[in-house]
C-alpha positions in Angstrom: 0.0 0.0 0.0 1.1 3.8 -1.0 2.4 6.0 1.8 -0.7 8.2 0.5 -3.4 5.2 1.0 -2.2 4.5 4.6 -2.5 8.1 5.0 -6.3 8.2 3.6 -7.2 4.8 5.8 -5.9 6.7 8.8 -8.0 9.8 8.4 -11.1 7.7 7.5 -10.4 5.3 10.4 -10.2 8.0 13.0 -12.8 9.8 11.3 -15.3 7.2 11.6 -14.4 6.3 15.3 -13.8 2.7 15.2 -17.3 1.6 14.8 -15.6 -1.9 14.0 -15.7 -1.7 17.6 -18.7 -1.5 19.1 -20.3 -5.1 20.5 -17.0 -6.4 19.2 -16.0 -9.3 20.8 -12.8 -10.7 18.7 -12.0 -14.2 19.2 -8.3 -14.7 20.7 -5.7 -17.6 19.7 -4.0 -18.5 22.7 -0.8 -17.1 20.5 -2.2 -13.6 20.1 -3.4 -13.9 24.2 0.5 -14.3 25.0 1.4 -11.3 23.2 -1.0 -9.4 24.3 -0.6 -10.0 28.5 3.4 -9.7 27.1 2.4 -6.0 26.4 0.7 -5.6 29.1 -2.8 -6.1 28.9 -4.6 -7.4 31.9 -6.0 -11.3 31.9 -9.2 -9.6 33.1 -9.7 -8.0 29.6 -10.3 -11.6 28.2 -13.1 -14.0 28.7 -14.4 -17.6 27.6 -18.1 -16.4 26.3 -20.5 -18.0 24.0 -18.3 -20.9 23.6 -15.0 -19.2 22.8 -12.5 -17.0 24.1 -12.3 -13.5 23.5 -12.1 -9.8 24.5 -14.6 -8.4 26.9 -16.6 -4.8 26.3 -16.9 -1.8 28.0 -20.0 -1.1 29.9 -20.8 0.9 26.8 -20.1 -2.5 24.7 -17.1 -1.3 22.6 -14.0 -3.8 22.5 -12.2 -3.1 25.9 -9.0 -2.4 24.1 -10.2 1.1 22.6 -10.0 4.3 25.5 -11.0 7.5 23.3 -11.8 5.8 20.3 -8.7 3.9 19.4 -7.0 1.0 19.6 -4.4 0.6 22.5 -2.9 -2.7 20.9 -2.8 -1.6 17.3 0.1 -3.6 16.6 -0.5 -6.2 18.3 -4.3 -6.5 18.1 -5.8 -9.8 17.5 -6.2 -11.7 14.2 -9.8 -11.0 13.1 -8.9 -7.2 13.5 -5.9 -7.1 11.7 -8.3 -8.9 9.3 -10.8 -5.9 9.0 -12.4 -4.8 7.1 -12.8 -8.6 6.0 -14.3 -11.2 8.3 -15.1 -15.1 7.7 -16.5 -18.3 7.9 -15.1 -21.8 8.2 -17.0 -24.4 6.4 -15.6 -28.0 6.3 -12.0 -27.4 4.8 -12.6 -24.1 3.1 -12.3 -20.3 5.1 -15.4 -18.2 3.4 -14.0 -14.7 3.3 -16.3 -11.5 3.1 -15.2 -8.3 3.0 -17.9 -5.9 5.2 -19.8 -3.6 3.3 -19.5 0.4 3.1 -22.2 1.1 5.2 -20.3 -1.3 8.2 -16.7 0.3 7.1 -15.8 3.3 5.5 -12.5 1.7 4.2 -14.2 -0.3 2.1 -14.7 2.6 -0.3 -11.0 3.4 -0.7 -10.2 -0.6 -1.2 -12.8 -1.1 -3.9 -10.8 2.3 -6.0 -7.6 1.0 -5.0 -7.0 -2.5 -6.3 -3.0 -2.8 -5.1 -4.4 -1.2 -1.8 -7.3 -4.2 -1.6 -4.6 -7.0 -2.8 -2.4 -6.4 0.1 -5.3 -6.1 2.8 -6.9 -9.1 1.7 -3.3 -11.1 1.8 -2.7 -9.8 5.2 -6.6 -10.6 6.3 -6.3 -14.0 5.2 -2.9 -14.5 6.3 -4.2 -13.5 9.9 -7.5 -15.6 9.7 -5.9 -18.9 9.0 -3.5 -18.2 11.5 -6.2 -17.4 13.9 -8.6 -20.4 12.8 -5.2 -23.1 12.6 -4.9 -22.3 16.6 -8.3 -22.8 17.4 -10.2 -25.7 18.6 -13.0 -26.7 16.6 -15.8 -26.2 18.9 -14.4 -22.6 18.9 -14.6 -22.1 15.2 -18.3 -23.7 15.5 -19.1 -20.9 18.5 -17.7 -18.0 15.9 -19.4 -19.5 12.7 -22.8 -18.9 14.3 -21.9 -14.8 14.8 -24.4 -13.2 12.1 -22.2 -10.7 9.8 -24.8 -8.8 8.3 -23.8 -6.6 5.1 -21.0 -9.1 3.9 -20.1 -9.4 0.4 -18.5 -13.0 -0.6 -15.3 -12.2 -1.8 -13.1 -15.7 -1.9 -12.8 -19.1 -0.6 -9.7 -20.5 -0.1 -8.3 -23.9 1.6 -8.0 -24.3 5.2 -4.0 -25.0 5.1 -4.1 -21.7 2.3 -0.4 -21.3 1.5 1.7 -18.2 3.2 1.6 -15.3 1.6 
């Protein structure tokens, strides 16, 4: 991606306010977990909810990792939202992989006029989802395949084991 597209994400990111979010409750490899107590976040920000592990919410429901609208982990920030704005689905041996509609993420815009800009995020999303879903148990994958992503677009499905990018 351009200097001058990571430059337009960032402005439309903090612009929007992270709606991502709200009632988000990202699933969390045991991997991801370690880094993220490494860094310092407290083992009370996690819990085992709904039938997998994950970050809790603020008593205003946004992910318990934002404090004035952004993201104190970004670098380290778990799989499914270095993902974003794709999300997905395991079925059998394939990942499903959607890519949210505008009216979830205002990215979305820039990625659709920006077809280097959309290769790389959708490289990096899958990267990090088969990462995540390899180092999950399967009752896990089950608990997150039932999570209704409304305004999702189909965008590719690719093998379980997909190759390293």
């Amino acid at each position: 991606m351009t200097e001058d597209w990571l430059l337009r994400a960032e402005a439309i990111c903090m612009a929007c306010g992270g709606h991502c979010c709200d009632e988000a409750h990202p699933p969390v490899s045991q991997e991801r977990y370690r880094a993220l107590i490494a860094a310092g976040i407290p083992a009370a920000s996690f819990e085992r909810k709904e039938g997998y592990f994950r970050l809790r919410t603020h008593k205003d429901n946004t992910c318990i990792l934002m404090v004035d609208h952004k993201c104190t982990c970004h670098a380290i920030k778990p799989e499914t939202c270095r993902a974003g704005p794709f999300t997905f689905d395991v079925v059998n041996d394939t990942i499903r992989i959607f890519l949210k509609q505008a009216s979830i993420c205002p990215i979305v815009p820039l990625l659709k006029e920006q077809p280097a800009a959309y290769h790389q995020q959708y490289e990096r999303a899958a990267e990090n989802i088969v990462r995540l879903v390899s180092g999950l148990p399967k009752e896990e994958i089950e608990a997150i395949n039932r999570i209704e992503e409304p305004e999702t677009d189909l965008v590719a499905v690719i093998p379980r084991e997909h190759p390293p990018v």
